[in-house]
DSSP file (Angstrom, degrees, kcal/mol; ACC not computed):
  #  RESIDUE AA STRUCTURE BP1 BP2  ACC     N-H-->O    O-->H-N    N-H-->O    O-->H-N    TCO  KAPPA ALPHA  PHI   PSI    X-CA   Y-CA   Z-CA
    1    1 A X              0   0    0      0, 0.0     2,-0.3     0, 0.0     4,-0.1   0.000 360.0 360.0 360.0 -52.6  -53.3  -57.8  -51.0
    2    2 A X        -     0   0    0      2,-0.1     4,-0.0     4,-0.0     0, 0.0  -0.902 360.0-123.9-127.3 143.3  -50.5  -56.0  -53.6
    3    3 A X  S    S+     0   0    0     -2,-0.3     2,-0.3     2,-0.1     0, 0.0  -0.007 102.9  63.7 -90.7  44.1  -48.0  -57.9  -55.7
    4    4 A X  S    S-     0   0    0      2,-0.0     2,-0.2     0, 0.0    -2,-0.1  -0.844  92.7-130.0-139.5 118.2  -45.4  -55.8  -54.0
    5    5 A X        -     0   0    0     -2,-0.3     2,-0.5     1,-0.1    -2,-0.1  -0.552  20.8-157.7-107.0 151.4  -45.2  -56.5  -50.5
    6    6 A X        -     0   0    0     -2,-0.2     3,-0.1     1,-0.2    -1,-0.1  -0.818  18.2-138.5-123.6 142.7  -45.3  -53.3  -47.8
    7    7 A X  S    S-     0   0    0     -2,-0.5     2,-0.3     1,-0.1    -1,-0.2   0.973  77.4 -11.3 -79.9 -43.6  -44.1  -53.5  -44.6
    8    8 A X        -     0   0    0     25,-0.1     2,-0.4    27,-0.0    27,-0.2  -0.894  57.4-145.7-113.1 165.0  -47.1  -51.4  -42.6
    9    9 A X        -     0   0    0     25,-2.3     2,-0.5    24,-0.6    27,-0.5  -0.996   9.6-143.1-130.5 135.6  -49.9  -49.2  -43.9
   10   10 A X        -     0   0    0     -2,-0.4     2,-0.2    25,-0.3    27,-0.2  -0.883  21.1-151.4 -59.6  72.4  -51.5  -45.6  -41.9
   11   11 A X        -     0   0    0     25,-0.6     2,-0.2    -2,-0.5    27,-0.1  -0.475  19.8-138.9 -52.6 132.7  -55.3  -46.3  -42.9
   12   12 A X        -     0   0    0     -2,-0.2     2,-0.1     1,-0.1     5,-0.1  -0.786  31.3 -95.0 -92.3 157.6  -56.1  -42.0  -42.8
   13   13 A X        +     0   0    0     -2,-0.2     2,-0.2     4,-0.1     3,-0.1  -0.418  69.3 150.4 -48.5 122.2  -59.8  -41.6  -41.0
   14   14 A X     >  -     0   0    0      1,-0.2     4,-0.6    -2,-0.1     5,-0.1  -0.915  65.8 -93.0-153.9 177.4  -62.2  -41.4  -43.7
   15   15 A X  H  > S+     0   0    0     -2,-0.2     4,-0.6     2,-0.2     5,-0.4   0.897 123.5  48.1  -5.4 -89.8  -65.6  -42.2  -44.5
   16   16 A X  H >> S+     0   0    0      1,-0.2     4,-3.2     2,-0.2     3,-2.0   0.962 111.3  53.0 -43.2 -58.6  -64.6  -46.0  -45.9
   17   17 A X  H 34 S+     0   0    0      1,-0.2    -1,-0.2     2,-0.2    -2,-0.2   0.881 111.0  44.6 -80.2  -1.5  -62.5  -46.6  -42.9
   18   18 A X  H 3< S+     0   0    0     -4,-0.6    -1,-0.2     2,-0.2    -2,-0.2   0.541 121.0  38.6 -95.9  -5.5  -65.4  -45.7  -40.5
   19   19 A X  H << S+     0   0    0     -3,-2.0    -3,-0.2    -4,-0.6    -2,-0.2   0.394 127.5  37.5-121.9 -15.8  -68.0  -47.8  -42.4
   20   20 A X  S  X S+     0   0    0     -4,-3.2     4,-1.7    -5,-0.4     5,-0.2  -0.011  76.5 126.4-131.3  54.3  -65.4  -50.5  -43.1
   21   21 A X  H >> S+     0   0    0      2,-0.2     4,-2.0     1,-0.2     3,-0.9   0.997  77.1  43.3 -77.9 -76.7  -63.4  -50.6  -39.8
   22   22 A X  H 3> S+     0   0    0      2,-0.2     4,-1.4     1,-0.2     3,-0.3   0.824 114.4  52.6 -17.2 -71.0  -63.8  -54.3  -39.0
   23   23 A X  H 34 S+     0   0    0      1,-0.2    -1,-0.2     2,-0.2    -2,-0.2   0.566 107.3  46.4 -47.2 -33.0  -63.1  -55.2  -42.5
   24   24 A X  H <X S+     0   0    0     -4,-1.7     4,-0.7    -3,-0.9    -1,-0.2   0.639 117.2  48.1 -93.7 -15.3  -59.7  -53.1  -43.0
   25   25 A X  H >X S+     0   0    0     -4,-2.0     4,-1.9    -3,-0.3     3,-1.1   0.960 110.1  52.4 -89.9 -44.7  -58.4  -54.7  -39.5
   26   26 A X  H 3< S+     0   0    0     -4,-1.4    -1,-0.1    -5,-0.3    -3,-0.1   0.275 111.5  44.5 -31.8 -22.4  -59.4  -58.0  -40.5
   27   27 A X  H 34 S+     0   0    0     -5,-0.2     4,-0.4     2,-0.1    -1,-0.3   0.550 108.6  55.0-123.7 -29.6  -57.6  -57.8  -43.5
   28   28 A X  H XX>S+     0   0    0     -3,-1.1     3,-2.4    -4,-0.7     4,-1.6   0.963 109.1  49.6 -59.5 -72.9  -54.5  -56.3  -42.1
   29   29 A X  T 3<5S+     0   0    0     -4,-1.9    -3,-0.2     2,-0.3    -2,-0.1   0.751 110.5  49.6 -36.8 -39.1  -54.3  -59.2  -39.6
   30   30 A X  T 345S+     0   0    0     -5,-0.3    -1,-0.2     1,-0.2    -2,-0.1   0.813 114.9  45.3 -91.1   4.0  -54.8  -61.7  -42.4
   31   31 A X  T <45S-     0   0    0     -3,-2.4    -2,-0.3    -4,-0.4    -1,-0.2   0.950 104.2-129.2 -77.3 -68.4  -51.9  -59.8  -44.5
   32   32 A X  T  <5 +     0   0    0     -4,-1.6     2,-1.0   -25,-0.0    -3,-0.2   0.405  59.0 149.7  54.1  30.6  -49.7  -59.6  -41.4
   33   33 A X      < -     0   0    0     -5,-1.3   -24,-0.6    -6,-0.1    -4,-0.1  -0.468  43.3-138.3 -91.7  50.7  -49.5  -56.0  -42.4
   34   34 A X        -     0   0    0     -2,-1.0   -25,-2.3   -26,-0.1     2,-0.5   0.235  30.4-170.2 -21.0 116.4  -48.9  -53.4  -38.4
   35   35 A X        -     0   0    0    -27,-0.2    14,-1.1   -25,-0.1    13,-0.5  -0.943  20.6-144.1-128.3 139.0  -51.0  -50.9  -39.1
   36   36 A X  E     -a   49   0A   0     -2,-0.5   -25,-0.6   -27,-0.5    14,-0.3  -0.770  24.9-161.1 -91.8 143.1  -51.3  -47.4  -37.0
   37   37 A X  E     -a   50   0A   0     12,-1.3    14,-1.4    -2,-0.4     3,-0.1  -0.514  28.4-122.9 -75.5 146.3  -54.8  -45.8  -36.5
   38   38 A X  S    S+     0   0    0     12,-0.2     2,-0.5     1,-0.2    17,-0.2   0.824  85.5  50.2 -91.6 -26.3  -56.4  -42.7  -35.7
   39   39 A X    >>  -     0   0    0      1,-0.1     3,-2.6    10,-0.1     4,-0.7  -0.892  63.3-138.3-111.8 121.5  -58.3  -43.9  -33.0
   40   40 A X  H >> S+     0   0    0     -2,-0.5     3,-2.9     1,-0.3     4,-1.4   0.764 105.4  61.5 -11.2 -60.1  -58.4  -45.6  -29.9
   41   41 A X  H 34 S+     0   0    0      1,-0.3    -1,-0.3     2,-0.2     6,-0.1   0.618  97.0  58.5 -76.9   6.0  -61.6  -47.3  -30.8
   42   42 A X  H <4 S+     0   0    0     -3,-2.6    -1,-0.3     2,-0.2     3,-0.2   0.605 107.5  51.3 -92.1 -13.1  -60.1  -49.1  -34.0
   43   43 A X  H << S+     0   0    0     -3,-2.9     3,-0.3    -4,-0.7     4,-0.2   0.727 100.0  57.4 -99.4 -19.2  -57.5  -50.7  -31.6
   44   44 A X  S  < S+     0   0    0     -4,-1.4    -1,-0.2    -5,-0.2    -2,-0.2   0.311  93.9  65.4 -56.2   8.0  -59.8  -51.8  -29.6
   45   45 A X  S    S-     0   0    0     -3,-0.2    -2,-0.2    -4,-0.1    -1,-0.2   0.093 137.5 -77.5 -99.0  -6.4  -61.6  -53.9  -32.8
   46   46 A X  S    S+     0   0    0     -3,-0.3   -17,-0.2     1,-0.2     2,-0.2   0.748  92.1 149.2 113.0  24.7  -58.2  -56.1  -32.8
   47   47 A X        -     0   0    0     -4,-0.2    -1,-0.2    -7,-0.2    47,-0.2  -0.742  56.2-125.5 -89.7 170.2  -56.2  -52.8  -34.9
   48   48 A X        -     0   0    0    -13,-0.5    43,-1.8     1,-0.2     2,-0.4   0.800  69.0 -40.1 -72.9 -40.5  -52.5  -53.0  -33.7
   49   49 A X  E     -aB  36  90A   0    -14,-1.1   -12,-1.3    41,-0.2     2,-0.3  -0.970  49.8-163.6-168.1 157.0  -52.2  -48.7  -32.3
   50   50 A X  E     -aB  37  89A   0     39,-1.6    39,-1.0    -2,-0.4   -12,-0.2  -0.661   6.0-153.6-126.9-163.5  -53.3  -45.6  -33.3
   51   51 A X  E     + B   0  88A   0    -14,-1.4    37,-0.2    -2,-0.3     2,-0.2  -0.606  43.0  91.4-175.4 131.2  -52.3  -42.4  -32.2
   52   52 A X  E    S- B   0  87A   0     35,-0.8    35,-0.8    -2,-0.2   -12,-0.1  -0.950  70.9 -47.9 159.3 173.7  -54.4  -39.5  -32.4
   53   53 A X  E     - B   0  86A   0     -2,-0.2     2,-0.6    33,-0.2    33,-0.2  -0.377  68.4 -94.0 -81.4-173.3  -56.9  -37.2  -30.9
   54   54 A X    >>  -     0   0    0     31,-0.7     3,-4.3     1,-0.2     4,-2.5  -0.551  21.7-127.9-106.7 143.4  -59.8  -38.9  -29.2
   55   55 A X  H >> S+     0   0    0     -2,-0.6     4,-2.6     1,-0.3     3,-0.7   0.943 112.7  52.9 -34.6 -58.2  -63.4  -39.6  -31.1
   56   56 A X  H 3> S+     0   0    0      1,-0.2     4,-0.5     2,-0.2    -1,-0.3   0.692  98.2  54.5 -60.3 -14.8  -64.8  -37.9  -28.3
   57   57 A X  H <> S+     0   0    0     -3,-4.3     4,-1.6     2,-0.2     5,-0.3   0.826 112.9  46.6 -73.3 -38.7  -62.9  -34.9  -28.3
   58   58 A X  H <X S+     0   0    0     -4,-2.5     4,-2.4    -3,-0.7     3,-0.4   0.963 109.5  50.0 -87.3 -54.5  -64.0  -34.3  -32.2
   59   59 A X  H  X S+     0   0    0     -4,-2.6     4,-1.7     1,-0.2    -1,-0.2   0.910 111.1  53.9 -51.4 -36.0  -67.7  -35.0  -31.9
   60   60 A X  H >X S+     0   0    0     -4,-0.5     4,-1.8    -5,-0.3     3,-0.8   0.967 112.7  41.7 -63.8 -43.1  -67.7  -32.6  -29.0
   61   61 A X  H 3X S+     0   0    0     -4,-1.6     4,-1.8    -3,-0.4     5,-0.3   0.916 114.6  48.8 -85.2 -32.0  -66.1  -29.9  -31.0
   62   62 A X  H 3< S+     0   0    0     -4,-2.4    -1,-0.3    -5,-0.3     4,-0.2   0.866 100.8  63.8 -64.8 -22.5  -68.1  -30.5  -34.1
   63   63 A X  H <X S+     0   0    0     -4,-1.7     4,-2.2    -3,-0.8    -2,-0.2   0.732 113.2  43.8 -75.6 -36.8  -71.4  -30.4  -31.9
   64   64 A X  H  X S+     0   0    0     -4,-1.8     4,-1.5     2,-0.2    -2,-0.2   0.754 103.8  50.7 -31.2 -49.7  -70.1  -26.9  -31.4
   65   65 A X  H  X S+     0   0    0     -4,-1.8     4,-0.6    -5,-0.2    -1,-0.2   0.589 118.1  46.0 -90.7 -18.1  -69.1  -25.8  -34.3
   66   66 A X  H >> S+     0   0    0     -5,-0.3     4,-1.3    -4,-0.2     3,-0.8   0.902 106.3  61.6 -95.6 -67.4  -73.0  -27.2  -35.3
   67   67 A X  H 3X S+     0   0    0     -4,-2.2     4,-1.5     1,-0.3    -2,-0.2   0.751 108.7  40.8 -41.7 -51.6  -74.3  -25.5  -32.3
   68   68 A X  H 3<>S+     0   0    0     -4,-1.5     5,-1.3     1,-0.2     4,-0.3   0.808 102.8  60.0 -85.3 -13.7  -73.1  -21.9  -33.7
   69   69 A X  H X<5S+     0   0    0     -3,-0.8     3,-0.6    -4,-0.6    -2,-0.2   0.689 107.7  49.5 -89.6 -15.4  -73.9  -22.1  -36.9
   70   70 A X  H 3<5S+     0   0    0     -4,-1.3     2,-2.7     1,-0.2    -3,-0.1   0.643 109.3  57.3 -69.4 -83.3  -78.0  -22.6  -35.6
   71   71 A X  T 3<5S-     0   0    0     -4,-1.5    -1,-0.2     1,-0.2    -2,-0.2   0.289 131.9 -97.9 -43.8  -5.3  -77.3  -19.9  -33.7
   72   72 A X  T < 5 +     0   0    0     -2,-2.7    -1,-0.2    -3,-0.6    -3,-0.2   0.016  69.2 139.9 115.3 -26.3  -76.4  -17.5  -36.7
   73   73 A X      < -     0   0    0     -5,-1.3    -1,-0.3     1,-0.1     2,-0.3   0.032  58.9-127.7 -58.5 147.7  -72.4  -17.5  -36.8
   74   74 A X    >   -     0   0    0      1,-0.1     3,-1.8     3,-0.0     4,-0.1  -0.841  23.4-124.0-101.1 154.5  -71.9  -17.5  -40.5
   75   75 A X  T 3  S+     0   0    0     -2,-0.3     3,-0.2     1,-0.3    -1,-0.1   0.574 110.3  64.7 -79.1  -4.8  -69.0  -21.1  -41.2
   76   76 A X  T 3  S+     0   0    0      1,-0.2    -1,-0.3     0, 0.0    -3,-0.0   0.586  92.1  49.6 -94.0   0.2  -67.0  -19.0  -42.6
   77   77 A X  S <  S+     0   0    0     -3,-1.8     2,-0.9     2,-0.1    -2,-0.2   0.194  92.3 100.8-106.0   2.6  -66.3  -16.9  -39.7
   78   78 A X  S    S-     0   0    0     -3,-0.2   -13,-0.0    -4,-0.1    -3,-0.0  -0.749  74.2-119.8 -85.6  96.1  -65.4  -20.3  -37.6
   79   79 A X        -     0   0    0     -2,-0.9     2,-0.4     1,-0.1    -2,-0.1   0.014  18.2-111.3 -39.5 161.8  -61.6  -21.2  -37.2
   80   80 A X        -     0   0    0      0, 0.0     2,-0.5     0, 0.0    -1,-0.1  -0.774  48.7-164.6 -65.8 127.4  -59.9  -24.3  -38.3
   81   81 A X        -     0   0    0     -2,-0.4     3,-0.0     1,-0.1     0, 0.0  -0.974  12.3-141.1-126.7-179.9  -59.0  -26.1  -35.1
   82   82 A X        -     0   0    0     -2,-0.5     2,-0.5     1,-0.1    -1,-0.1   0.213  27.0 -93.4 -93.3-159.7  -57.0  -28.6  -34.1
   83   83 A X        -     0   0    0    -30,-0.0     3,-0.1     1,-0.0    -1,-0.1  -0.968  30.0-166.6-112.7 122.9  -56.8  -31.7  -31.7
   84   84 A X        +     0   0    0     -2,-0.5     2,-0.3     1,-0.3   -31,-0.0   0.284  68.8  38.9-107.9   7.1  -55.3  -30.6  -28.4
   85   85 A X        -     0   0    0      2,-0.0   -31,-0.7   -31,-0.0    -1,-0.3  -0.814  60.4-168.2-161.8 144.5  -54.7  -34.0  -27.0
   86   86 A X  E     -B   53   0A   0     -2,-0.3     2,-0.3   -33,-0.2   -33,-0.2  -0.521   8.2-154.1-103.8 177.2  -53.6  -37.1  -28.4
   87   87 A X  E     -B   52   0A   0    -35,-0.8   -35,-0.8    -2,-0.2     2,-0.4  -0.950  12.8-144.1-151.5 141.6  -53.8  -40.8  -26.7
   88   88 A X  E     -B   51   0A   0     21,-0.3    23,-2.6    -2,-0.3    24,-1.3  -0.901  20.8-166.0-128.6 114.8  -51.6  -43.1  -27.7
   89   89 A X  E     -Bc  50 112A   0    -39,-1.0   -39,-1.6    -2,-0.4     2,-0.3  -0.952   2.3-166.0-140.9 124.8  -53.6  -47.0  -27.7
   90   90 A X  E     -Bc  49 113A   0     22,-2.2    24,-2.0    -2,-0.5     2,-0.4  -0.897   9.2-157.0-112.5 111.3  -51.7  -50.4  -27.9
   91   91 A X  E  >  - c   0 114A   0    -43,-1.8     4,-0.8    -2,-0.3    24,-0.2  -0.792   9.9-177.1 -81.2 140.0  -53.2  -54.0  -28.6
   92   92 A X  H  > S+     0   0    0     22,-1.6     4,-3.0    -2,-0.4    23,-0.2   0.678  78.8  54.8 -59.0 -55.9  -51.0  -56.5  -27.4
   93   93 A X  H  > S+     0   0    0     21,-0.6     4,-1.0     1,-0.2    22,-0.1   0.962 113.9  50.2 -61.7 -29.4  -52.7  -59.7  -28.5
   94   94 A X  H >4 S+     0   0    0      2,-0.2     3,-0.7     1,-0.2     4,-0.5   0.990 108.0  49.9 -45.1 -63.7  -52.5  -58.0  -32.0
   95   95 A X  H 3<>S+     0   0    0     -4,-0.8     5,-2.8     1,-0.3    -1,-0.2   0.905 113.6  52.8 -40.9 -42.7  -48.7  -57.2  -31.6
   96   96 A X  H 3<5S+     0   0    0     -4,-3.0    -1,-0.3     3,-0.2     4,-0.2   0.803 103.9  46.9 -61.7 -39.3  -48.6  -60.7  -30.7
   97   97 A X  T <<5S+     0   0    0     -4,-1.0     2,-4.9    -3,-0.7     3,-0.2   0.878 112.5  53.7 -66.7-116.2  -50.2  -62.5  -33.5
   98   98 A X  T   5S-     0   0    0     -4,-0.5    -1,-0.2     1,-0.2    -2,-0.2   0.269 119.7-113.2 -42.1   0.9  -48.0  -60.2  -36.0
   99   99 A X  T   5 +     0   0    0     -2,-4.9     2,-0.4    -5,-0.3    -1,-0.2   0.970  68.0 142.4  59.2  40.5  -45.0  -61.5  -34.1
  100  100 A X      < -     0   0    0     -5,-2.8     2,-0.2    -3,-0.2    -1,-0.1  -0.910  44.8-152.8-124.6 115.9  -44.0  -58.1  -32.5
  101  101 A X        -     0   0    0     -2,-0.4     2,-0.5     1,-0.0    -9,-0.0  -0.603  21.7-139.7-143.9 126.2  -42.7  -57.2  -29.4
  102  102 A X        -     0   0    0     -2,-0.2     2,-1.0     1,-0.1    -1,-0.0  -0.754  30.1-105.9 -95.2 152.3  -43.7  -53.6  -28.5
  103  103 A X    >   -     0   0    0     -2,-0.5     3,-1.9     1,-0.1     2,-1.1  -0.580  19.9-124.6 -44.0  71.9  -40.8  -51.6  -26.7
  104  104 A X  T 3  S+     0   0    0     -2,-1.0     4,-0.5     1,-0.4     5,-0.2   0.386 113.5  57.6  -9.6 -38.2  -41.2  -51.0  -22.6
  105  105 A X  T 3  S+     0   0    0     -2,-1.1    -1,-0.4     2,-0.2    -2,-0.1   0.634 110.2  41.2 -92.7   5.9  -40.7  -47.2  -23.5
  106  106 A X  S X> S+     0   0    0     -3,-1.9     3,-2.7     2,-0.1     4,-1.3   0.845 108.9  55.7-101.5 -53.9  -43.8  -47.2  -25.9
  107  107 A X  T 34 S+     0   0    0      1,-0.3    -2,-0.2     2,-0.2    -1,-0.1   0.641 111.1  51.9 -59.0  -6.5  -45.8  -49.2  -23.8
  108  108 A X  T 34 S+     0   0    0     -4,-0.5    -1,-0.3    -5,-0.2    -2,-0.1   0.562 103.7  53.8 -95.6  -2.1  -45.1  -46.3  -21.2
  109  109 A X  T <4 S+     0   0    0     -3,-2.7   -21,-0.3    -5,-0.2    -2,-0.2   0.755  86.2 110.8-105.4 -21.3  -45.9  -44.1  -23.0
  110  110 A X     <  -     0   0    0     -4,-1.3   -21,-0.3     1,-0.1     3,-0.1  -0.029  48.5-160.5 -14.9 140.0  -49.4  -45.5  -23.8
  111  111 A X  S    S+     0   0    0    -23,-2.6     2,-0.4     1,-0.3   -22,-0.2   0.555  91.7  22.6 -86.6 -31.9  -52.6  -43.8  -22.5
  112  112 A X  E     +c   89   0A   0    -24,-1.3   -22,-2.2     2,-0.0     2,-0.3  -0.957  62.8 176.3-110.1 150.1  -54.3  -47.5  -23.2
  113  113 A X  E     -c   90   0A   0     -2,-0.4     2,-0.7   -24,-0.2   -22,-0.2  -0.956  15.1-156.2-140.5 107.5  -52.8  -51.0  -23.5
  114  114 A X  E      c   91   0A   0    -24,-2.0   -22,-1.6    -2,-0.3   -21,-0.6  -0.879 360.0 360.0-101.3 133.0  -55.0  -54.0  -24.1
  115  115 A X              0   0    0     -2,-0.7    -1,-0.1   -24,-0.2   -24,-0.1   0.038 360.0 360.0 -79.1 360.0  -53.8  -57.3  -23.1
């Protein structure tokens, strides 16, 4: 992957990672590379965890934010906002395959764990 070798990578949500999601886990795994995620659903595709708000949370608020500007609100009158809850997602068979044994108090702390 690099002639320097790194011990984990943070893929950031982009475009690329959302059209090549499969392909960057897939490629971690054959690296042996732990990599954390923004989403739940990328650890469910075989990613090791994310942490982050949830996909659903964001479409909702963007269907909003879409929703006033038909209505007239000009987008420049819109706050910034934030994500007001994260979830916290762990694969296990990933962890396993990567040789890594996740800690009891992170797995408690989970809102998903897949087995």
């Amino acid at each position: 992957m690099v002639a320097e070798r790194v011990d984990a990578f943070f893929p950031v949500a982009s475009v690329i990672l959302s059209t090549d999601r499969e392909r960057i886990i897939q490629l971690a795994a054959k690296h042996r590379l732990p990599a954390i995620y923004d989403w739940r659903e990328q650890v469910e595709a075989g990613g090791l965890m994310a942490y982050g708000g949830t996909l659903s949370g964001f479409t909702r608020r963007a269907a909003a934010y879409v929703d006033r500007v038909l209505k007239g609100t000009n987008p420049a009158d819109l706050p910034v906002e934030r994500a007001t809850a994260f979830e916290l997602a762990i694969n296990l068979n990933t962890a396993k395959t990567l040789g890594l044994t996740m800690p009891s108090s992170l797995l408690l702390r989970a809102d998903h764990v897949i087995q």
